[in-house]
N, C-alpha and C positions, 0 to 999 in steps of 0.2 A: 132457830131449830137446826140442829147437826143430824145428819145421819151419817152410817160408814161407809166411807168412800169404798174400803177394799179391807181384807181380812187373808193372815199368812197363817201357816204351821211351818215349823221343823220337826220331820218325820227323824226317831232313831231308831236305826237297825239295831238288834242282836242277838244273834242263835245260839249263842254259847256261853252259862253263865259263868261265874268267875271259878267256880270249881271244875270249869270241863263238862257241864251238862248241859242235853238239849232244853231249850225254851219251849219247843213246838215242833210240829215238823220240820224237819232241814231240808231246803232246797234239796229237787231232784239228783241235783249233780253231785250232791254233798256225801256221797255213799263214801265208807272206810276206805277203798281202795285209790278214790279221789283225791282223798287228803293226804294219803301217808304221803306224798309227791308233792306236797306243800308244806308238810313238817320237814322232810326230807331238805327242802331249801332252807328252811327258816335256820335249819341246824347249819346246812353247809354257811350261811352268813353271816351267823356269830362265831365258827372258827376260825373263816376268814376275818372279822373284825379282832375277836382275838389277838391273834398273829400280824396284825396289823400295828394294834397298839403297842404290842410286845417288841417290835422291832424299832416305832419312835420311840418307845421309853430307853432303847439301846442306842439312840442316835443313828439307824440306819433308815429310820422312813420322817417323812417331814410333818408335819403339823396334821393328823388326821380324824376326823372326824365317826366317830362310833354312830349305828344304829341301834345301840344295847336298848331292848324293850322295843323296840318298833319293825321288826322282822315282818310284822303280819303284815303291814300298810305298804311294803315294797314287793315280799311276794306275790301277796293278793291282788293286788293291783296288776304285778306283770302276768300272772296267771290267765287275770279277765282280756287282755291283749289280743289282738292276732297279730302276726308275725309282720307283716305291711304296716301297723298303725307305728306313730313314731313317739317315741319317749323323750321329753323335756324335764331332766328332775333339776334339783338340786344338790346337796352334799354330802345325801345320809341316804339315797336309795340302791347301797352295795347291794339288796338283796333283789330289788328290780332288774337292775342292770346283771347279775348273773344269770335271774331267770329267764331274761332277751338274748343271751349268746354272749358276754362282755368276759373276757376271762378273769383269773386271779393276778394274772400275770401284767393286764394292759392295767388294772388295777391300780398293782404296785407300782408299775411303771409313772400313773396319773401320780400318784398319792409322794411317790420321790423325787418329782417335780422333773418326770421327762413326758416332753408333753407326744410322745409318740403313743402316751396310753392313752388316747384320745381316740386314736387314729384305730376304730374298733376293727376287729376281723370279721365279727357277726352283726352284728345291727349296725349298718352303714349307716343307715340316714337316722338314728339316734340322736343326742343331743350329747356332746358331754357336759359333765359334772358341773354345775353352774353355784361360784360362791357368793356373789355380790348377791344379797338379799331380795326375792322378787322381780328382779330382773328379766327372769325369761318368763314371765308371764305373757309383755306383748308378743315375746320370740316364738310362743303356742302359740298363740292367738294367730299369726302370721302364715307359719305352719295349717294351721286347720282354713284359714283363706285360702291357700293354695290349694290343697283337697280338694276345698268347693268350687274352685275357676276350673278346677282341672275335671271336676265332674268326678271324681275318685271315692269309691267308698271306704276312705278312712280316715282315721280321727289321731289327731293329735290326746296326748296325756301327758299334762303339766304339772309336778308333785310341787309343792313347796311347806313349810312352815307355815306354823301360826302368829309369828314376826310379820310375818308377807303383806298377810293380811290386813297391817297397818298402815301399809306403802301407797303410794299411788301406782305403783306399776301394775297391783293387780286391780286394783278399781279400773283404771283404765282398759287393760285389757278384757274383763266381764263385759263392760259397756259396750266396746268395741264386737266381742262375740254373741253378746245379748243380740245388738241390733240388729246383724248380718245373719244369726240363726247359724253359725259355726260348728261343726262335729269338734267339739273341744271339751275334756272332763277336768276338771279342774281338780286335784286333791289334797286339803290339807293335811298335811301331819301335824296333827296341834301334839305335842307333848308335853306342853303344861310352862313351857319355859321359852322364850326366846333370849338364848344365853343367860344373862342373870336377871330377867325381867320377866316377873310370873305373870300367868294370862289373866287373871285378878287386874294388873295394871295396866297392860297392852290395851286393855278396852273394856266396855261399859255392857257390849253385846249380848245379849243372855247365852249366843253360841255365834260362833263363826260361821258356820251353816247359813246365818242370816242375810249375809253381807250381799249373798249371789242376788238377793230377792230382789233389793232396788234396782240393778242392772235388769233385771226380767227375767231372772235366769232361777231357775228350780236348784234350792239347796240342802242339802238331807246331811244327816249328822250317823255315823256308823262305831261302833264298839271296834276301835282299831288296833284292840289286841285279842278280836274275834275274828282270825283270818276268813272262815265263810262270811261274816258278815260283809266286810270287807272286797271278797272279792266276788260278792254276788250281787251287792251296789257298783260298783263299775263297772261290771258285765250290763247290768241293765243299762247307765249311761249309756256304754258306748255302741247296745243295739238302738236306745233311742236316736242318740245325735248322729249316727249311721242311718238313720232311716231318715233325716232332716227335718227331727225336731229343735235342736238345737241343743246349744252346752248344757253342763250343769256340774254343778260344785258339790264336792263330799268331805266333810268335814270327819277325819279319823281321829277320835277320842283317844289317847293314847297315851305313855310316859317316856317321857328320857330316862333310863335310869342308869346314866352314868354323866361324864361334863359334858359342856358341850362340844370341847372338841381336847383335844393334851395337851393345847395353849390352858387350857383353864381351872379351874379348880372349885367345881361346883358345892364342898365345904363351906365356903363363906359367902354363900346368901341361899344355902337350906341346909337342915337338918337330919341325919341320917337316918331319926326317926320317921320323918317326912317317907325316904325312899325304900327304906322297908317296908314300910305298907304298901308300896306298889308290886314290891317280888311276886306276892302271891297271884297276881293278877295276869304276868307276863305270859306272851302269848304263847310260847313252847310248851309250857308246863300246860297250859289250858288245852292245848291241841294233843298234847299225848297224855294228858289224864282221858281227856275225851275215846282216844283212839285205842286205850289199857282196857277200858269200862266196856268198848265197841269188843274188843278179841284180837283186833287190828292189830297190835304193839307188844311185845315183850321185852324183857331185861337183854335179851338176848340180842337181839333189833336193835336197839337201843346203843350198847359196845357195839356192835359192827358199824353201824351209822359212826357214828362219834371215832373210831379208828380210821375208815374211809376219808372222813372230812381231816383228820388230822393228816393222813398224809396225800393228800391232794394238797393241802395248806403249802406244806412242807415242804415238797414239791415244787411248787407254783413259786415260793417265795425264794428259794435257792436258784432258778433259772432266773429271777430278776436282780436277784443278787450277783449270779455270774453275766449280767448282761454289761457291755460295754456302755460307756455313757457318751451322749452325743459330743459333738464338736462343739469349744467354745461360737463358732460360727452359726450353730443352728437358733440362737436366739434371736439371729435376726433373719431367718426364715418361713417363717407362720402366721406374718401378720397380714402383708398385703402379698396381693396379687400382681401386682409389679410394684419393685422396691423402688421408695422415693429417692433421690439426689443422696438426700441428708443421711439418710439411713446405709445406702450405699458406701458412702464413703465410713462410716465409723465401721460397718463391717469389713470394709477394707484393714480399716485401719488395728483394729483386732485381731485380723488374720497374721498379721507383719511378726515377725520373727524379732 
């Protein structure tokens, strides 16, 4: 005789369907006046990525990585925030890290390989930009410990990929936040791809959403180029794990729709038929069809936003463009906190005329 031991769902969010219309009521918070300041980001961080790639493909910025289509899952998320919790992402959330205080400028700085764009003006206790795959999953996890010894009400927010979610670094760190009951949100960006490996073969999972379950941890699945969906599943996170119930993982439904990063050339393993049928779907156009239909939005709005953003860009990228570049000596300044023997000495030896 069997019976069940235990029985899961994954819940999915979504308020907004692919043409920009409501499902149902929108969250209270969700009023026009709400959003326009979420489109308003989403826009300012595709002209910043823009102008970003525009300048590695001129060989003046190094190897950088696009959030084209995924605007909603960094806004939205830095949106549900308060200003004390701390952000652990990865490579792709320019549009979190501008919504927390991060400018254009420490940006370019990060992205041309000086690492003083690390060194934030606004969000001190931030994370920066993390590339090794999964990695700062223990490093949230760690993070939202401290919180907890320290008796603090607030929560770490660890973004990563749908790659991540292969690794052991994030099983490990769920388990580790499961047990201990952690203020830790966990959010994926799945966009269908981990570089040229679709999520078809990363895994077997019927969602990534799932993976939280075996660690003990509540997983939900959200429409992550429905900014409200989005950022009204992380609000709720992080008043629960604020309140000391524990983590929980959000899995953002969403597309890359561009390579993974200007090292790569996402032509040769899809098809550009494939990423056309995502355009329609992307979440700007979804947020200001919505916000056109609401009264909210005109043509008019529209130019002056998209002018704004260009020369704020423009802006931002000319003052990193005039910025001096560090000393060959500063690369051996940022690792340790007192410099070893070995290390001493070759910076010596560097410095020598």
């Amino acid at each position: 005789m069997t019976t069940t031991a235990a029985q899961f769902s994954v819940a999915l969010r979504r308020h907004l369907d692919r043409d920009g219309g409501a499902l149902g009521p929108l969250p209270d918070w969700a009023a026009p006046a709400a959003l326009v300041p979420l489109y308003r980001a989403m826009a300012r961080t595709r002209a910043f990525d823009q102008k970003a790639v525009a300048l590695q493909r001129t060989g003046r910025l190094g190897t950088y990585a696009s959030s084209l289509g995924q605007e909603a899952v960094g806004v939205g998320l830095a949106a549900a925030m308060r200003e004390e919790d701390v952000l652990v992402p990865s490579f792709r959330e320019h549009g979190a890290q501008l919504w927390r205080g991060v400018t254009m400028h420490e940006l370019f700085l990060y992205w041309g390989g000086d690492e003083r764009g690390s060194d934030f003006a606004g969000p001190r206790q931030d994370f920066p930009v993390n590339v090794p795959v999964g990695s700062q999953a223990p490093h949230a996890a760690g993070v939202a410990l401290a919180f907890r010894l320290r008796d603090e009400p607030r929560c770490a927010v660890c973004v990563l990929g749908d790659g991540a979610t292969s690794k052991g670094d994030l099983a490990e760190a769920l388990v580790f936040a499961g047990v201990w009951r952690l203020p830790l949100v966990v959010v994926v960006s799945n966009n269908q791809w981990a570089i040229s490996v679709p999520r078809a073969r990363q895994t077997a999972a019927a969602t990534l959403a799932q993976k939280a379950i075996a660690a003990g941890i509540e997983g939900e699945q959200v429409d992550g180029n429905d900014v409200i969906a989005v950022r009204t599943a992380v609000a709720e996170a992080l008043e629960s794990a604020r309140a000391g119930h524990g983590p929980r993982m959000i899995e953002a439904v969403t597309y890359r729709l561009c390579d993974h990063t200007t090292a790569d050339d996402a032509s040769r393993y899809r098809d550009d038929a494939e990423v056309s049928a995502h355009w329609p779907e992307e979440p700007l156009l979804r947020l200001r069809t919505h916000l056109h239909a609401a009264g909210a939005w005109s043509k008019e709005a529209e130019e002056a936003l998209l002018d704004a953003c260009r020369e704020e860009v423009e802006r931002e990228a000319a003052a990193w463009l005039a910025t001096p570049p560090q000393p060959e000596s500063a690369i051996f300044a940022h690792t340790y906190a007192a410099m070893p023997e070995e290390l001493r000495r070759q910076a010596s030896e560097a410095a020598a005329p």
